[in-house]
Every structure is written in C-alpha cells, then in structure tokens.
C-alpha positions as CSV (number, residue, x, y, z in Angstrom):
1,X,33.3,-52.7,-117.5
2,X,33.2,-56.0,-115.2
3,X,30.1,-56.6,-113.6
4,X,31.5,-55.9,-110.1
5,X,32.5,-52.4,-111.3
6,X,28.9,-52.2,-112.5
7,X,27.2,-53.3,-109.5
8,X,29.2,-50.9,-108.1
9,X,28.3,-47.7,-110.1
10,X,24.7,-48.3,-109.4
11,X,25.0,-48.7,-106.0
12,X,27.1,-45.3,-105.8
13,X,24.6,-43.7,-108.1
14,X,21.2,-44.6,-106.7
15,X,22.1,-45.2,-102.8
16,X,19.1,-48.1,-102.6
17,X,19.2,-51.3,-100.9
18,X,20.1,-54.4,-103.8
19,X,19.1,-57.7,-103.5
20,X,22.0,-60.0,-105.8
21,X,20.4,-63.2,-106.8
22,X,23.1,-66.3,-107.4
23,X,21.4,-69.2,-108.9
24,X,21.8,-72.7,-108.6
25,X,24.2,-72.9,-105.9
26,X,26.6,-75.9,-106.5
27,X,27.2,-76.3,-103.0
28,X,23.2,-77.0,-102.5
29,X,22.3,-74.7,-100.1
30,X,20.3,-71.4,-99.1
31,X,22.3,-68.4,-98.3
32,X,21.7,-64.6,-97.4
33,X,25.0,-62.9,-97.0
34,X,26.7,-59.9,-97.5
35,X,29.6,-61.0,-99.1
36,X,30.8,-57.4,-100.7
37,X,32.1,-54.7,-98.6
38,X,29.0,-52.6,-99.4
39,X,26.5,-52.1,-96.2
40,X,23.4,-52.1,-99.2
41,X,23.7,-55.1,-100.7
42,X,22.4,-58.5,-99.7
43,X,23.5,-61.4,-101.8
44,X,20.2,-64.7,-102.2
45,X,22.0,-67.5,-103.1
46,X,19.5,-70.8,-103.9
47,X,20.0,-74.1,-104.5
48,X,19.6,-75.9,-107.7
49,X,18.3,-79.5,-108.8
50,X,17.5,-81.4,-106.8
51,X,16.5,-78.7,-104.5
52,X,14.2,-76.9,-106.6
53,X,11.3,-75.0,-105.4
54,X,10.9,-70.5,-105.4
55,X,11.8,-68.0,-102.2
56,X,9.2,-65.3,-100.8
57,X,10.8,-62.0,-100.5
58,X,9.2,-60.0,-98.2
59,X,10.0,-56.2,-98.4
60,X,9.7,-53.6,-95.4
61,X,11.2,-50.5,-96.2
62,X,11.1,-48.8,-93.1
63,X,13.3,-51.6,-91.4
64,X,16.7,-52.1,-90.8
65,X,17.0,-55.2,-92.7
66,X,14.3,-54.5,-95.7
67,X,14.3,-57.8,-96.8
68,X,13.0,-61.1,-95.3
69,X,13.8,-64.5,-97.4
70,X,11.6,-67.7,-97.2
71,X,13.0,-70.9,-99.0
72,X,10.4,-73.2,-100.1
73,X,11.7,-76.3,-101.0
74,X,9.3,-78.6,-103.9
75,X,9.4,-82.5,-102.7
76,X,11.1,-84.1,-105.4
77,X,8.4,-86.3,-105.7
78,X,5.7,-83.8,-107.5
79,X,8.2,-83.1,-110.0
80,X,9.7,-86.3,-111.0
C-alpha cells in the first residue's frame, strides 16, 4: 500500500482532523497548506539547517481551523 493510499484509509476510517508533518524543507521555509484534496488534513512543512529551531501547535477543537502553528526559529549563533 503507498503511503498516500494509507493516509487515505485512515482519514476515511476515523473522520478526525490530521496534521502531516514534512521535515526539513529543502526550499527553507515554513508552510501550512492543504496540499491533498481532503478538507481534514493540514500539511506543517519546516525548514531544516540552518533554520533549525521547534513549532508550537496549539489545538482548539471546537474551531474551524483546530490547529494554530508558531515557528520558532534558534539563532544560529547558540548552536554553532
């Protein structure tokens, strides 16, 4: 099974919002999209090196758009 067809399934199965996280971005950038025709699923793509820090998820389930996405960026200089 490919993983789209996966993704799929579940999202059929269980009828919940999903959050799909892509790592390290090549294109160095922070993205929420919803790039899959299915209304449920919000795609978090983050950044990797040199860009390298976390991102707050906030989670409100009574809302329209459950999730709220905070990108916090580490300056290079406290890790190098």
């Amino acid at each position: 099974m490919r993983a789209i067809d996966s993704l799929y399934f579940w999202w059929e199965a269980l009828r919940f919002r999903l959050v799909l996280e892509d790592l390290d971005a090549h294109d160095l950038k922070f993205t929420v999209d919803r790039p899959l025709q299915f209304a449920n699923l919000t795609r978090l793509e983050v950044p990797g090196s040199p860009d390298v820090g976390w991102v707050r998820v906030t989670v409100t389930p009574s809302a329209r758009n459950p999730f709220a996405f905070e990108n916090h960026v580490i300056p290079r200089w406290k890790y190098w």
